[in-house]
Structures are given as structure tokens and as C-alpha cells.
C-alpha positions in Angstrom: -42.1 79.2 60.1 -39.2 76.5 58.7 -36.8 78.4 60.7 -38.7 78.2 64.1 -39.1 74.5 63.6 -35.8 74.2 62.4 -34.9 75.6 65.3 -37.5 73.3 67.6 -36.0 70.1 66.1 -32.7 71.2 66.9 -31.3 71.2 62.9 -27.8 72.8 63.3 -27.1 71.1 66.7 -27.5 67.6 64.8 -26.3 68.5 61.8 -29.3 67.8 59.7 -31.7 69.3 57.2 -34.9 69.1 55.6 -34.2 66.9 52.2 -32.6 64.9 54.9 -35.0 63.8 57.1 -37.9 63.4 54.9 -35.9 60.8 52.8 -34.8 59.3 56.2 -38.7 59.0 57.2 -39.6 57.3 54.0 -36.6 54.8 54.4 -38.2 54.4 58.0 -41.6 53.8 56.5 -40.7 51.6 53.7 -38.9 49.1 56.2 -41.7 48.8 58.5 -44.6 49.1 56.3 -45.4 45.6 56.3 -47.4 45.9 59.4 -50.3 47.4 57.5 -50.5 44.0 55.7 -49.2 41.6 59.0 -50.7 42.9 62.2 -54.7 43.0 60.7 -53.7 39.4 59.5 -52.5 38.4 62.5 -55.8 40.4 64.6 -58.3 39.0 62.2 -57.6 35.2 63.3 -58.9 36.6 66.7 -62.6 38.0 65.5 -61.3 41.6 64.6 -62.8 42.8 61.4 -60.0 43.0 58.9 -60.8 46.5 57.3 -61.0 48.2 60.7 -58.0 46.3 62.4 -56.2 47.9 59.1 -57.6 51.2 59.9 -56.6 51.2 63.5 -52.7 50.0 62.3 -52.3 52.6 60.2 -53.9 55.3 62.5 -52.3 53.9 65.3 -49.2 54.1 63.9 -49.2 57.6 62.3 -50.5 58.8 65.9 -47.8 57.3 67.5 -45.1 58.0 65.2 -46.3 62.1 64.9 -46.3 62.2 68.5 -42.7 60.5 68.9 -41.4 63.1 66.8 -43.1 65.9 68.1 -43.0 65.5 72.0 -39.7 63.4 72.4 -38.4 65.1 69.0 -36.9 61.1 68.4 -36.3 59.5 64.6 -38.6 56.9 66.6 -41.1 55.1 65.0 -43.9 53.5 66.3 -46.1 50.7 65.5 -48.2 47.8 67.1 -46.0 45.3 68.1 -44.7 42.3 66.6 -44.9 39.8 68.9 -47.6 41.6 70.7 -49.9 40.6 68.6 -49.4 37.3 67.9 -49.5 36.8 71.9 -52.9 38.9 71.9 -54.2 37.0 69.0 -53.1 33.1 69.6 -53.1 33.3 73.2 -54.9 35.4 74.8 -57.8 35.6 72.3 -57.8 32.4 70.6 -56.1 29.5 73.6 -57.0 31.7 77.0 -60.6 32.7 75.0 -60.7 36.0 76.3 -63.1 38.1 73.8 -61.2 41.1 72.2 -62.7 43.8 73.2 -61.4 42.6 76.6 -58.0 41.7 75.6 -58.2 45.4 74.1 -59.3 46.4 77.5 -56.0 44.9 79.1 -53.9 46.9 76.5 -55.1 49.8 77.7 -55.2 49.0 81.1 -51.0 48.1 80.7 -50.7 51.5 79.2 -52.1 53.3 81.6 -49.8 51.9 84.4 -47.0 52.0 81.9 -47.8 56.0 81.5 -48.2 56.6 85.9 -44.6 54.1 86.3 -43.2 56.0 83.7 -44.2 59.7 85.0 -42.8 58.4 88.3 -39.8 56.9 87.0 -40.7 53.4 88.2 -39.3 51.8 85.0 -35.8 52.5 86.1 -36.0 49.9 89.4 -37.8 47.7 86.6 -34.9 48.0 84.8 -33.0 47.0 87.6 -34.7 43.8 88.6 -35.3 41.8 85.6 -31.5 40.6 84.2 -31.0 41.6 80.7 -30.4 38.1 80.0 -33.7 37.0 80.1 -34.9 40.2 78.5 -32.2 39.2 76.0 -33.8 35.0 76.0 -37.6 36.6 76.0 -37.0 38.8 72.7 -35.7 35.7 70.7 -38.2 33.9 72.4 -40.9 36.0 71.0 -39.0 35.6 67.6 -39.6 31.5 67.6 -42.8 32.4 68.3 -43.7 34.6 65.6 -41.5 32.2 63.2 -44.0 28.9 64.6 -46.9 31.1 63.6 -45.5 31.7 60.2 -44.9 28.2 59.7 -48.5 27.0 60.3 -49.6 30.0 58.4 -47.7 28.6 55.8 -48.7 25.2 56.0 -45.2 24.0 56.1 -45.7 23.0 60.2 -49.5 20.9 60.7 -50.8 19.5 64.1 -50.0 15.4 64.5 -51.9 13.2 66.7 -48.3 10.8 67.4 -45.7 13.9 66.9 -47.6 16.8 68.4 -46.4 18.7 64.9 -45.6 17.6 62.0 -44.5 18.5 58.2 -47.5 20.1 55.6 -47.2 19.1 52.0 -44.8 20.7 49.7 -47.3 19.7 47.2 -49.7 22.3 48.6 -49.4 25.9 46.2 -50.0 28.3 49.3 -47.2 26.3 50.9 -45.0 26.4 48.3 -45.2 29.8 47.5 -44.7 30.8 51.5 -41.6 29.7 51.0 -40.8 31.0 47.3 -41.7 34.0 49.0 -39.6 33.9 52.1 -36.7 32.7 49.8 -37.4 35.7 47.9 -37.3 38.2 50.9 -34.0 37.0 52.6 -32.3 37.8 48.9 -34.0 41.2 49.2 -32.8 41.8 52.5 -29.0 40.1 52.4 -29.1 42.6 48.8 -30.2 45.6 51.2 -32.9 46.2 49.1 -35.3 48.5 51.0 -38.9 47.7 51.8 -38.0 43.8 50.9 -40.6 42.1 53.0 -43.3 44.6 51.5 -42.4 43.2 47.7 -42.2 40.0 49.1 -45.3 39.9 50.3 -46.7 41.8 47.3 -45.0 39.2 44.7 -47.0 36.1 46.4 -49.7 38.1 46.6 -50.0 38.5 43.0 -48.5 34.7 42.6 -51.8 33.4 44.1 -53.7 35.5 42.1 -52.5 33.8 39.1 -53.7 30.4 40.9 -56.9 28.9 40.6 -56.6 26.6 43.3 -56.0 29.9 45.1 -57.6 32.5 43.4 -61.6 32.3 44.5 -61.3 31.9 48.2 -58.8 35.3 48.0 -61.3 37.0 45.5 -64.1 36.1 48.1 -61.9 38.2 50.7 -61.7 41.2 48.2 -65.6 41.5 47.7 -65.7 41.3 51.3 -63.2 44.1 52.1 -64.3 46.1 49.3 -67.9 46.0 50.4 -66.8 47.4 53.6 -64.5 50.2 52.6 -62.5 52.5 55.0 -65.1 51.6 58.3 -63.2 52.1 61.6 -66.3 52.2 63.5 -66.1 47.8 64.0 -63.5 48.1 66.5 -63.5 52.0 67.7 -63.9 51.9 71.2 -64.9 48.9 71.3 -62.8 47.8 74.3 -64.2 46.5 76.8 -62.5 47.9 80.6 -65.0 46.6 82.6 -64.4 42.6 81.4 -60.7 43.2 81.9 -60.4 44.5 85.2 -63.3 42.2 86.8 -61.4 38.6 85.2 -58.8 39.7 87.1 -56.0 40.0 83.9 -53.4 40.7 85.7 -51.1 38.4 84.0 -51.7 39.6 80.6 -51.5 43.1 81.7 -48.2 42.3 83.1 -46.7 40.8 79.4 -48.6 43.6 77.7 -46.5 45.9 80.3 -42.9 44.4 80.3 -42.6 43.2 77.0 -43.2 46.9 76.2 -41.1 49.0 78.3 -38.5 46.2 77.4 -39.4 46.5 73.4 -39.2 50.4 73.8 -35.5 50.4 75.8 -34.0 48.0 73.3 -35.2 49.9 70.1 -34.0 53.4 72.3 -30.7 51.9 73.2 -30.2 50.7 69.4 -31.6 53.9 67.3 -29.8 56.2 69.9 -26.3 54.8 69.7 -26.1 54.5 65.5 -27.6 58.1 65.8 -25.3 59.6 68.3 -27.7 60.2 70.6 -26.7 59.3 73.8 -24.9 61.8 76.1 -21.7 61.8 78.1 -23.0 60.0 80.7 -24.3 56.9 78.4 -27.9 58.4 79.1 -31.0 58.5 76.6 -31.8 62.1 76.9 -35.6 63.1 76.9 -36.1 59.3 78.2 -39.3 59.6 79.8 -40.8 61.9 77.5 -40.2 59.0 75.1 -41.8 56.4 77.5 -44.9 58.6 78.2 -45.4 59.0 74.4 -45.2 55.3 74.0 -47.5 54.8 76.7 -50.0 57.0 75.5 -50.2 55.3 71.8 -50.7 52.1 73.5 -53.6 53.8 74.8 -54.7 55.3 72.0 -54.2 52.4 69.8 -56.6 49.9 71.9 -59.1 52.8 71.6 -58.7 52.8 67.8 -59.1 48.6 68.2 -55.3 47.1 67.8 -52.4 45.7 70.5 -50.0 47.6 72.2 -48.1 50.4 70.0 -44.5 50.5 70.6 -41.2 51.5 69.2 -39.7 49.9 66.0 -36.1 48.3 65.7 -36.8 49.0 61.8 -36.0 53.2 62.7 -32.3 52.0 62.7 -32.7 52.2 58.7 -34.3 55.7 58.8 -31.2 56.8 61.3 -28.3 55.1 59.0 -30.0 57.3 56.0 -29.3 60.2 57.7 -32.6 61.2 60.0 -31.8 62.4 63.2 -34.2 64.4 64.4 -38.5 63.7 65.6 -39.3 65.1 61.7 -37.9 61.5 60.3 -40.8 60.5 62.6 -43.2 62.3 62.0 -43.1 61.8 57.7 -42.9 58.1 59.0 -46.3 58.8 60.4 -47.7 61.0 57.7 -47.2 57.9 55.3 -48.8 55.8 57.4 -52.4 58.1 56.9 -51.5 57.7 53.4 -51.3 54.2 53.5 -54.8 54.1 55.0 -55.9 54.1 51.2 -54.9 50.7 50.6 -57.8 49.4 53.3 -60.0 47.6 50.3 -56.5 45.6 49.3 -55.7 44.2 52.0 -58.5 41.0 51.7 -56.4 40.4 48.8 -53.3 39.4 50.7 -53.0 35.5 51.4 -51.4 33.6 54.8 -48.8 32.6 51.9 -48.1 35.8 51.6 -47.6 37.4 55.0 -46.3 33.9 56.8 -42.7 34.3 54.9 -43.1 37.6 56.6 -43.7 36.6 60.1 -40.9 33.6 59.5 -38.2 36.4 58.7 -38.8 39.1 61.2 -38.9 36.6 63.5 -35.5 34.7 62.7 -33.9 38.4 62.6 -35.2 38.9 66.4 -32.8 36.0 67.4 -30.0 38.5 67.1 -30.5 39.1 71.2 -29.4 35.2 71.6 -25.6 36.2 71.7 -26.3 38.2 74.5 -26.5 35.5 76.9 -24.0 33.7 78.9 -24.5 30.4 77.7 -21.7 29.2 79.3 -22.9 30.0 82.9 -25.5 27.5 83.8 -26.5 30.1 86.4 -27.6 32.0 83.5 -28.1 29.7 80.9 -30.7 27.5 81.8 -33.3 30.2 83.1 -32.7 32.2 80.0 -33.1 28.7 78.3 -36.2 28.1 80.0 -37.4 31.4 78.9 -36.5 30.9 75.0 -37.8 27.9 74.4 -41.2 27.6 76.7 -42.5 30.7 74.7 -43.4 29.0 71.8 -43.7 25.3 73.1 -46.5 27.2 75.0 -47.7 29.5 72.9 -47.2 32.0 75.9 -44.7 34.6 76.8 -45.6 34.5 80.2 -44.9 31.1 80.4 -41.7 31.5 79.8 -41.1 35.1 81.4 -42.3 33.2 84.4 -40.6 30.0 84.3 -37.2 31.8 83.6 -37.4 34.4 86.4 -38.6 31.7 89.3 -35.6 29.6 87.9 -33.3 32.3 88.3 -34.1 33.5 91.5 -34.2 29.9 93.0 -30.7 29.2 91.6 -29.2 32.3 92.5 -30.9 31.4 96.4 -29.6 27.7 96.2 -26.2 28.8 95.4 -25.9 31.5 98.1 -25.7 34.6 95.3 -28.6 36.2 96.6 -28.9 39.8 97.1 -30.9 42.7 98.5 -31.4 44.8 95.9 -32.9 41.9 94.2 -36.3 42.0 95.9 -38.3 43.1 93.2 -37.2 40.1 91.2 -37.9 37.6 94.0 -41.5 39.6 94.4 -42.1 38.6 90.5 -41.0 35.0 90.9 -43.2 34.4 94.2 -46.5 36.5 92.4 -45.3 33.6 88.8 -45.2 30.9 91.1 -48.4 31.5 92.5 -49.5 32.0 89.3 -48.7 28.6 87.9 -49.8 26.6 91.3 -53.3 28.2 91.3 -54.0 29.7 87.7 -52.8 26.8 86.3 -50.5 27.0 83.0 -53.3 29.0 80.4 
């Protein structure tokens, strides 16, 4: 039996073995495990019931992950999204009031579509038409986004009627240990000390316990997660198709789409090349087989009651301990069943304590900034545009949409227009009808 799956995962070809990849998938695992404690967090501030958004993570995830490594036979790890969520949660949920259940609905709706593009290799003209500098300005985008959110989790950033925003009190202890606590995780990570943001969190955790002025309301959340044990049933299939097709959610089908498919090929393109992966011909072998799978969790994963499921940057660490084959994967996913055990903990967790989180993984997504031209105004400002009208507006397509209408009108003002690019100019025409009769929401 070893030696036909040994054979299935292609061992000898790669160079790999057992002892090997199940250390790799626990490397994997300990590096993105914070999601168990982030993304129900994050969906609870939206109406989803804590214990059962942590169910769906975890399940979501170990689906995902098992299926990565079994289908597309990738050291691929999945997850919902960061980023994703926080766009599901504060502003589709919370600023555009969309219930969600429906905003649930539109996640699966965007994988569906992702899974028929992908089958019919769609993604590739996709690929195509959106310039990889604004795919480059929307992921660090999404990172000031997720940072702004960890901030006024951690009271450091509060509303101001003159300023707009303005700065919390250091004299507050959930502030104060936020950023103890992020202190704490950037010497964890510069000391490449795995699993850093999980002690992080974990150490503040405990921190406020030892608090009284932050100690009851967090003991209030335990009874209440306790009480309600490992219940999935609060947000299994509790998406609601109907609501999302007939409000016409296009627009948040589309982010849920591109951000993605874009999510998925810049994870591929990264895990791939430090695995030696990628074929003569610079080519991601088994590519749609990967896109399918990710398309599917994202379907499975709104069923279970949590955002899209996509492909983790944080498998690079799995690969550079030596995984190379879908069996770093699927241990990834098997710990993340596991984890399911911790449910009844996870009231105990603080904003202090998941905010330094959110304020870290979203500084390290600003690595994508050098990518872009800055010196080319042509390029520059849309990508610009793009980067910064994410989190001013607390919308990624915003600033998807401001960027790509600014780049096709400059590219048509100064005569660099060309035919190929259709599909872009379709996307900034469907944007800009968008904004002149939707309005900005």
C-alpha cells in the first residue's frame, strides 16, 4: 500500500520521502494555523456564530488542503482567505449590509464560475487582460486593508469627527498589549521561529487573562463558547443563493472571483519555483487541476459557512522544509481536523490578541509593491489608485475599479491602445457603469 502511493505521489521522481513530507506538512500547518483563531474573529463581527465559523475554518481547510494534495498532488495548502474575509465581513456584510447567508451565497456563486472558467481555460485570457501591476497594487492593497482593520481592532486607530481617524489611548491595556503582542511576533518572525503569530496570539491571550479590566468580558465569551461546544449546524448550509443572485451581486461575485484566481496564481507561481516545480517551458504543470480544486473548496467552504478558500503563500515554509509532493498537503489538512478540538477556546481569544496578527500579515503582503513601475506614470498612478482606495474605502472593488478605468483611459489618451486588450476595456466600461449608477458602496 506505501509503495503504490509512493508511487502515486511521484516519491523518487521528486526526490522525497515519507519522514519528509509529514514534517514539511506540520511546518505548513504551524505557519498558517492562525486562521483557526483570525478568520472566525474576523466572520463573527459580521453575525456568524463564532463556534461554527471555527468549525467551518478548520473543515474548510482540511477539505481543501486533502483535496490539493490528492487531486493536484501540490504541497498546496489551502485556507479561507485573508483578505477575503475582511472584504466579506466589513464590507460587504457590515458597510454594503448584505446578510451573510447571502454574502455566503455570492462565494459560492464565484466558485462556481471560477470552477466552469477554469474547466474551460478561461483564466488564461483573464490572465492576459488584467496587468500584473495592478494585481501586484491590489495584493498590497488588500494588505493596508487588513493592517487598518488590525489597528482599530486594536484600538490604536479610533473614528474622529474633525480628522476622519484619529489615535486610541496608549493608556488602554487591550491596546497596549496589541502592540506588545505585535512587537513580540515580528521578533518571532525576523528569529524564524515557526508558528510566531500563533504564540503571539497565544501570549496576549493569556496576558488579558491575567487583567481584570480585561478578564470578565473574555470569561463571558468562554461560557458562551463552551456552552455551545463543536455545533456546525449555525451556519451549515445556511447560504442563501436565492438573495444573491436576485440583488444582482455581481460586483462582489466579481472580487470574490479575481481576487481568487489572482490569490491562487501568485501562491502557485511562488510555492512552484522554491519547489522546482515548474517545467521547461516556465509552465505550472497540472494547472487546472489545481484551479478546479480551489474552486471547489470555495464551494465547499460557503456550504460549511466561511469566505472563499484559497491557496496559502505560508506553503512556501512547508516547501523550504523539504515537502514536495500533495502528502505535505494533505498532513496540513489532517491537522487542521485536529485543530477542530480547540472550538470551546477560541471565545477566549481577545481583538488584542488577533489585531497584532492582522497588522503583520498584512505589512508582509506589501512585498508585491516592488513589483510596480513607479517610475512610469502610465503605470504608477492606476496601480496607485488601486493601493491606496482599498482601504480609504474599505472596498477592494473600489480600487480594482478605479485602477483598471484609469489605466485603460491613459493607455487610450496616450495612443498605446491595443487589440488584444478588449477584455480590459470591457472591465473598465462594466466599473465605470458601476460607479455612475451603483454609486460608490
Amino acid at each position: 500500500m506505501l509503495r503504490k502511493l509512493e508511487t502515486y505521489f511521484e516519491f523518487a521522481r521528486l526526490g522525497t520521502n515519507w519522514r519528509t513530507e509529514i514534517l514539511a506538512g506540520v511546518t505548513t500547518f504551524i505557519t498558517m494555523a492562525y486562521i483557526v483563531l483570525v478568520n472566525p474573529s474576523i466572520l463573527s463581527a459580521a453575525g456568524v456564530p463564532l463556534n461554527a465559523a471555527t468549525v467551518a475554518t478548520c473543515l474548510s481547510a482540511a477539505f481543501a488542503s486533502i483535496l490539493m494534495g490528492v487531486v493536484a498532488r501540490y504541497p498546496i495548502a489551502l485556507a479561507p482567505g485573508m483578505g477575503l474575509n475582511a472584504y466579506f465581513t466589513y464590507t460587504v456584510c457590515l458597510k454594503m449590509h448584505v446578510p451573510w447567508q447571502t454574502a455566503l451565497g455570492a462565494v459560492f456563486i464565484s466558485g462556481a464560475l471560477f470552477f466552469v472558467l477554469a474547466a474551460a481555460n478561461v483564466h488564461k485570457f483573464i490572465l492576459h487582460a488584467i496587468p500584473h501591476e495592478l494585481y501586484a497594487a491590489v495584493a498590497s492593497g488588500i494588505g493596508l486593508f487588513i493592517a487598518f482593520i488590525g489597528f482599530r481592532n486594536a484600538g490604536l486607530v479610533i473614528g474622529d469627527t474633525a480628522t476622519l481617524v484619529g489615535m486610541g489611548s496608549l493608556r488602554s491595556p487591550s491596546t497596549a498589549l496589541a502592540l506588545c503582542g505585535l512587537m513580540l511576533m515580528v521578533a518571532l518572525e525576523i528569529r524564524r521561529v515557526r508558528g510566531a503569530i500563533v504564540i503571539g496570539v497565544l501570549a496576549v491571550t493569556i496576558a488579558a487573562w491575567a487583567i481584570p479590566q480585561t478578564r470578565a468580558p473574555l470569561y463571558e465569551h468562554w461560557l458562551h463558547a463552551s456552552s455551545h461546544g463543536l455545533d456546525l449546524s449555525a451556519t451549515f448550509l445556511h447560504l442563501d443563493l436565492r438573495a444573491a443572485l436576485g440583488k444582482g451581486l455581481v460586483e462582489i461575485i466579481f472580487v470574490f472571483f479575481f481576487v481568487d484566481l489572482f490569490d491562487n496564481l501568485g501562491t502557485l507561481m511562488a510555492v512552484t519555483k522554491r519547489a522546482g516545480l515548474i517545467d521547461n517551458e516556465n509552465r505550472i504543470p497540472r494547472l487546472n487541476r489545481i484551479l478546479m480544486t480551489d474552486a471547489v473548496a470555495s464551494m465547499a467552504g460557503a456550504v460549511a459557512g466561511t469566505p472563499t478558500v484559497t491557496s496559502y503563500v505560508e506553503s512556501t515554509a512547508g516547501v523550504m522544509a523539504g515537502g514536495r509532493s500533495g502528502v505535505t498537503a494533505v498532513v496540513t489538512g489532517l491537522l487542521f481536523l485536529v485543530a477542530i478540538a480547540t472550538v470551546p477556546f477560541i471565545g477566549m481569544v481577545p481583538d488584542a490578541a488577533t489585531a497584532p496578527a492582522l497588522i503583520l500579515v498584512g505589512s508582509l503582503m506589501l512585498s508585491t509593491i516592488a513589483e510596480i513601475r513607479w517610475r512610469d506614470p502610465l503605470v504608477a498612478v492606476p496601480a496607485f489608485l488601486t493601493l491606496v482606495l482599498i482601504p480609504l474605502t474599505y472596498s477592494i472593488a473600489n480600487g480594482l475599479g478605479f485602477g483598471v478605468i484609469a489605466w485603460a483611459v491613459l493607455h487610450g489618451l496616450t495612443g498605446k491602445v491595443s487589440k488584444r486588450d478588449w477584455l480590459l476595456y470591457l472591465l473598465a466600461a462594466l466599473f465605470l457603469a458601476r460607479f455612475l449608477y451603483l454609486g460608490g458602496n
